[in-house]
C-alpha positions as CSV (number, residue, x, y, z in Angstrom):
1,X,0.0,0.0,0.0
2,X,2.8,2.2,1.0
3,X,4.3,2.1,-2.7
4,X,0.7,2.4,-4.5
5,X,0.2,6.0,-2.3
6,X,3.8,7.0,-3.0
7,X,3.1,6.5,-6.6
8,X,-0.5,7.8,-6.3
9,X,0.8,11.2,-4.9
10,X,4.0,11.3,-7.4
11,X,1.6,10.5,-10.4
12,X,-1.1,13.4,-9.0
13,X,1.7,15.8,-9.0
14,X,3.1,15.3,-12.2
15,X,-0.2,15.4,-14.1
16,X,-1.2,18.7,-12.4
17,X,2.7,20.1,-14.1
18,X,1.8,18.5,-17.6
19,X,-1.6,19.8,-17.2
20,X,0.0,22.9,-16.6
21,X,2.5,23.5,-19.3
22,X,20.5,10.7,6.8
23,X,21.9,8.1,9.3
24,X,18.9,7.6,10.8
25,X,17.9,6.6,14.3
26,X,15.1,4.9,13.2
27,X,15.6,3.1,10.3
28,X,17.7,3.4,7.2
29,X,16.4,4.5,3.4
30,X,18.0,2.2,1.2
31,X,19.7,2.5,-2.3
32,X,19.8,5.3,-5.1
33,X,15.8,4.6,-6.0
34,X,16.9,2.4,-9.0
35,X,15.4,-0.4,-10.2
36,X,16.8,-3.8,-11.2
37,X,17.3,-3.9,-15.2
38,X,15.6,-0.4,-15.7
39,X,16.8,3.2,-16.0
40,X,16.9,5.8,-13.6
41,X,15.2,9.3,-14.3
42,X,16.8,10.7,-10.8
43,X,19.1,9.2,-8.2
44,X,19.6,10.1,-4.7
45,X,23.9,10.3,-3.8
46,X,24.3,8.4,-0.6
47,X,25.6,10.6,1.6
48,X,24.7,12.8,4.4
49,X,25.4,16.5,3.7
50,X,23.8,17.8,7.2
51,X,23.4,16.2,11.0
52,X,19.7,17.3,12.3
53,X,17.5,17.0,14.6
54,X,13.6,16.5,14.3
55,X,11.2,17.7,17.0
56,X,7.9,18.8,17.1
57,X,7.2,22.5,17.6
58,X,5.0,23.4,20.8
59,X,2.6,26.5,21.0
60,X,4.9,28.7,23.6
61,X,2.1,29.8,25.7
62,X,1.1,26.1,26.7
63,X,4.1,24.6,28.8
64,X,1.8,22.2,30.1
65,X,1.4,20.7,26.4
66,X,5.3,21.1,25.9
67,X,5.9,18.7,29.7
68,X,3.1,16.2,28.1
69,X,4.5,16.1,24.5
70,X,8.2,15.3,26.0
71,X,6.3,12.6,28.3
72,X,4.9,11.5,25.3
73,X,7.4,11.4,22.8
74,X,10.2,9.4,25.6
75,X,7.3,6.8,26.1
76,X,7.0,5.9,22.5
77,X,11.0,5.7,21.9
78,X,11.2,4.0,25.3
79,X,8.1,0.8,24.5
80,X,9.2,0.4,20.6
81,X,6.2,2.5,19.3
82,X,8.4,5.1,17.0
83,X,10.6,2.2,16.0
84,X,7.2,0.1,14.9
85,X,6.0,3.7,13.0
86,X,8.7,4.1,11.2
87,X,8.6,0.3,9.7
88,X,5.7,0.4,8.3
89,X,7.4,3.5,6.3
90,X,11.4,2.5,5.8
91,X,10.8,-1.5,5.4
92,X,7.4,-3.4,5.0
93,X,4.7,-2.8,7.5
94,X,1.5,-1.0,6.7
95,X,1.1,2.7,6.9
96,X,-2.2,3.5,8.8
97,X,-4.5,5.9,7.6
98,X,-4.9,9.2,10.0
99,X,-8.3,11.6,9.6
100,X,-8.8,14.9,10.9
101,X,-12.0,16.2,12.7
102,X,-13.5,19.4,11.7
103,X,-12.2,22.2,13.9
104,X,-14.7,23.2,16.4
105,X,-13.4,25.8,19.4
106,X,-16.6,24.1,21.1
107,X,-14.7,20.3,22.0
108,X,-11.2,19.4,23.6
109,X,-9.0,19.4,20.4
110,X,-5.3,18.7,19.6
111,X,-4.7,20.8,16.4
112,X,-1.5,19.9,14.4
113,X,-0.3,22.3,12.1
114,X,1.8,20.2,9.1
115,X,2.9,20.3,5.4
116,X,1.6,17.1,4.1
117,X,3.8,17.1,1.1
118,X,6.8,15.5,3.2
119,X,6.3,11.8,2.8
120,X,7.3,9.6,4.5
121,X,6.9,12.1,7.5
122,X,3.6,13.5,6.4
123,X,1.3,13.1,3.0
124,X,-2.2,12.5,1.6
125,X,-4.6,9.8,-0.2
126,X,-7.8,11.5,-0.6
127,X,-8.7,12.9,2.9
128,X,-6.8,10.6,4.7
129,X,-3.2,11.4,6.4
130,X,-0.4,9.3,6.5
131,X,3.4,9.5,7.9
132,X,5.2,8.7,10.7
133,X,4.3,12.5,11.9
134,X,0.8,11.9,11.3
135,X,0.5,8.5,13.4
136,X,2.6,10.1,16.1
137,X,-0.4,12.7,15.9
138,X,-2.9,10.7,15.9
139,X,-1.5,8.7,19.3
140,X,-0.7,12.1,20.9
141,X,-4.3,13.1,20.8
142,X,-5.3,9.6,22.2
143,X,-3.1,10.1,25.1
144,X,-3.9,13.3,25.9
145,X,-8.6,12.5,25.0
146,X,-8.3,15.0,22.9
147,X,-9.9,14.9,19.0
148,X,-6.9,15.4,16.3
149,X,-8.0,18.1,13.7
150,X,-5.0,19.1,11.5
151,X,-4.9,22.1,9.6
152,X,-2.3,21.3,6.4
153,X,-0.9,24.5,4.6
154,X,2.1,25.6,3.6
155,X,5.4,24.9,5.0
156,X,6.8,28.1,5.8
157,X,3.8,29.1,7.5
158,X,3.6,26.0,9.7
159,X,5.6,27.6,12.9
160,X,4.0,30.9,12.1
161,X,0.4,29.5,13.1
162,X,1.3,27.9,16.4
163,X,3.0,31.2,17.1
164,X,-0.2,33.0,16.0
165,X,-1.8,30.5,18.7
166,X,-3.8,29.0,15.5
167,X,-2.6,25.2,16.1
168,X,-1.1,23.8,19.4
169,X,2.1,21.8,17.9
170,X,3.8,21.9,14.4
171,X,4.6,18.3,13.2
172,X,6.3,18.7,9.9
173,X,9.7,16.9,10.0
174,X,10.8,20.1,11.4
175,X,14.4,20.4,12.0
176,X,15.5,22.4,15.5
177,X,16.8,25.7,14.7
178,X,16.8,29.3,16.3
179,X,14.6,30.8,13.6
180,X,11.4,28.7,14.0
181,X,12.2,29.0,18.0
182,X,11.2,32.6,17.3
183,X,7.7,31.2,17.1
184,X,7.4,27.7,18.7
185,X,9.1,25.6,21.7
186,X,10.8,22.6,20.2
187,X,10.2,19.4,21.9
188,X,12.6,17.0,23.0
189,X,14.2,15.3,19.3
190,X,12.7,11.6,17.9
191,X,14.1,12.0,14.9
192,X,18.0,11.9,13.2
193,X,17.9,13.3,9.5
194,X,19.9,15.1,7.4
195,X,20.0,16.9,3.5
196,X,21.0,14.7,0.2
197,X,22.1,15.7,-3.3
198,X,19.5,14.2,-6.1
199,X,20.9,14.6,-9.5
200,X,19.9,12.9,-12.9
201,X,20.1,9.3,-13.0
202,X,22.5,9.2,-16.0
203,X,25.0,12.1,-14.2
204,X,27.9,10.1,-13.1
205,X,30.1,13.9,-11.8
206,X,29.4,12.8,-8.0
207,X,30.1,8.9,-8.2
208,X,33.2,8.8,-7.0
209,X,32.7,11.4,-3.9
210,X,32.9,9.4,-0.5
211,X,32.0,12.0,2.3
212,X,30.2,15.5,2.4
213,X,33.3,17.2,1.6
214,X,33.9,15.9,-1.6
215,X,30.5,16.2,-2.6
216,X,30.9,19.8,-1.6
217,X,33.9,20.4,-3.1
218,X,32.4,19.2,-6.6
219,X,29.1,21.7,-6.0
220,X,31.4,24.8,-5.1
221,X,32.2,24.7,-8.4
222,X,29.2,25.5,-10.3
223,X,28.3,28.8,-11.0
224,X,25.1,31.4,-10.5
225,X,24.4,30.4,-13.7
226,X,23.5,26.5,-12.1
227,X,20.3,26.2,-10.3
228,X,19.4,23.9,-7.2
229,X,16.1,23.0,-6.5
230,X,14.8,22.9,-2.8
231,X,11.8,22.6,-1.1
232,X,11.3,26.7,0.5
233,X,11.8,27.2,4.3
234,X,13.7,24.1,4.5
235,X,17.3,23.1,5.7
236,X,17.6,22.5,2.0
237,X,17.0,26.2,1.3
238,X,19.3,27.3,4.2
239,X,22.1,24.7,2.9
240,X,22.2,26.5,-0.6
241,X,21.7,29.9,0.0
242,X,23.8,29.6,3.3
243,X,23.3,30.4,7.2
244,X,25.1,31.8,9.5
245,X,24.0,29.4,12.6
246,X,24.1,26.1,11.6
247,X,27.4,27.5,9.7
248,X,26.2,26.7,5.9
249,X,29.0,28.4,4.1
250,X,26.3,28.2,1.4
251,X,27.0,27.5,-2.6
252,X,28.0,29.4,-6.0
253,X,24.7,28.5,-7.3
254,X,21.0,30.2,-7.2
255,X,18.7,28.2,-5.2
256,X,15.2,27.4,-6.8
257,X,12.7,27.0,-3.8
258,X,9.9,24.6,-4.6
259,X,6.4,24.0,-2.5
260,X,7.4,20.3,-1.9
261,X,9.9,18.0,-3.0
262,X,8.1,16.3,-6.0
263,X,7.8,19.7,-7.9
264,X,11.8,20.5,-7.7
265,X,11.9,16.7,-8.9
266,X,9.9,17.1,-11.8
267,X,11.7,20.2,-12.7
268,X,15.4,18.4,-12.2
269,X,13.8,15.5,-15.2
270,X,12.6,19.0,-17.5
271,X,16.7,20.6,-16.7
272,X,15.1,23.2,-15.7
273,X,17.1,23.0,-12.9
274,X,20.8,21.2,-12.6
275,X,20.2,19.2,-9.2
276,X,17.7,19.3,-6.0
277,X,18.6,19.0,-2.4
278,X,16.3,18.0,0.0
279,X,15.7,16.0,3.5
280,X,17.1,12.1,2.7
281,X,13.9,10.4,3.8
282,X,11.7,12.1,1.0
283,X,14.0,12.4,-1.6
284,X,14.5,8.4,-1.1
285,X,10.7,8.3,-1.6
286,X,9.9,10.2,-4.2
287,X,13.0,9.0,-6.2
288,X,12.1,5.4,-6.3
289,X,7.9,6.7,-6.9
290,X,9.7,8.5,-10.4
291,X,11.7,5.4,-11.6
292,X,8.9,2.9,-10.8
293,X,7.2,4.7,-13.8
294,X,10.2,5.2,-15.7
């Protein structure tokens, strides 16, 4: 089921553009997306061009949900539940299907503010939400007998509404960082990820890199004139155009932000773009989605 939504949401995406023209802690993303005896439209490089950490971002003015969300997420790492979650996404277990309630100021509600263009962390199949960030959701509110209503929108404006008091927690594979503190309190980390390189599947120029710095080395030599596609507000973004606090010297290149991961794909097949970098965990997943229709 996992790979029929994968391809479902990959397939949606693309139609709508035709129409319009990390080590992990919990479990490991395998391979370049290829496919035995077939070609490769896009391919992941294997290596890990950032160390982050995910947490899920807590509506400042609510401690008390902060204390219960830190309770909550050492429980689940501490009886095997994360590890089980992030199975049914990384090897062969069966994603669960998550719905929202209508939001109603009336009942007890949990409301999550996300991005669910993220997979495997957070995405959609009709109305239903899936993702290791949405069945982490889904239990929080159980725990705490409260309904789950989630409010998806963009990504950059995800932080912004819990710090407009509009949602309680962000859960967006959101990566700690001083600039979103500005607007939520992180929670305690369940998540190791970092950013990956995607290039074109027949664009051999980074095969023989064996660490970050070599990969690095190779992208500080393009040019302004070279475009990088990213998913905007990301670590991605910050990676290309460069930050100060997480000490991203930044690259040469112009940086291309994208609403979600699929669309910078699509535009790396057109070369409208040179390469894409994004979180490893959905650029494994949407990679293998494009070559199994290849």
């Amino acid at each position: 089921m996992k790979k029929i939504l994968t391809m479902m949401m990959v397939l949606a995406m693309m139609a709508g553009l035709v129409a319009g023209c990390g080590s992990k802690d919990q479990g490991e993303t395998g391979g370049n997306g290829s496919q035995a005896g077939g070609s490769e439209a896009v391919k992941v490089i294997d290596i890990d061009l950032t160390d982050e950490l995910y947490a899920f971002g807590v509506d400042k003015d609510q401690p008390e949900l902060l204390e219960a969300v830190n309770a909550f997420v050492a429980k689940i790492k501490e009886d095997g539940t994360l590890d089980a979650i992030c199975e049914k996404y990384f090897g062969d277990g069966e994603p669960q299907a998550v719905q929202s309630a209508q939001l109603d100021p009336s009942k007890d509600q949990l409301v999550v503010a996300t991005n669910a263009s993220f997979e495997p962390f957070e995405y959609m199949d009709g109305d239903n939400y899936y993702g290791i960030d949405m069945e982490i959701a889904a239990l929080l509110a159980q725990e705490l007998n409260r309904e789950l209503v989630i409010q998806n929108m963009d990504f950059e404006a995800v932080c912004l509404s819990v710090g407009q008091h509009k949602c309680d927690v962000a859960m967006a594979g959101l990566t700690v960082n001083s600039e979103r503190e500005a607007y939520v309190t992180f929670s305690d980390s369940y998540y190791s990820a970092s950013q990956r390189l995607v290039v074109k599947g027949d664009d051999t120029k980074f095969d023989g890199c064996s660490d970050a710095a070599s990969v690095e080395a190779l992208l500080n030599e393009l040019t302004n004139s070279d475009k990088i596609g990213v998913q905007g507000g990301t670590t991605g973004q910050f990676y290309v155009e460069g930050n100060e606090e997480w000490e991203f010297a930044g690259l040469p290149a112009t940086c291309v932000p994208y609403k979600n991961g699929s669309l910078a794909m699509q535009d790396l097949i057109n070369g409208n773009i040179q390469y894409v970098i994004i979180d490893a965990a959905p650029a494994e997943c949407i990679v293998k989605a494009i070559n199994q229709m290849q």
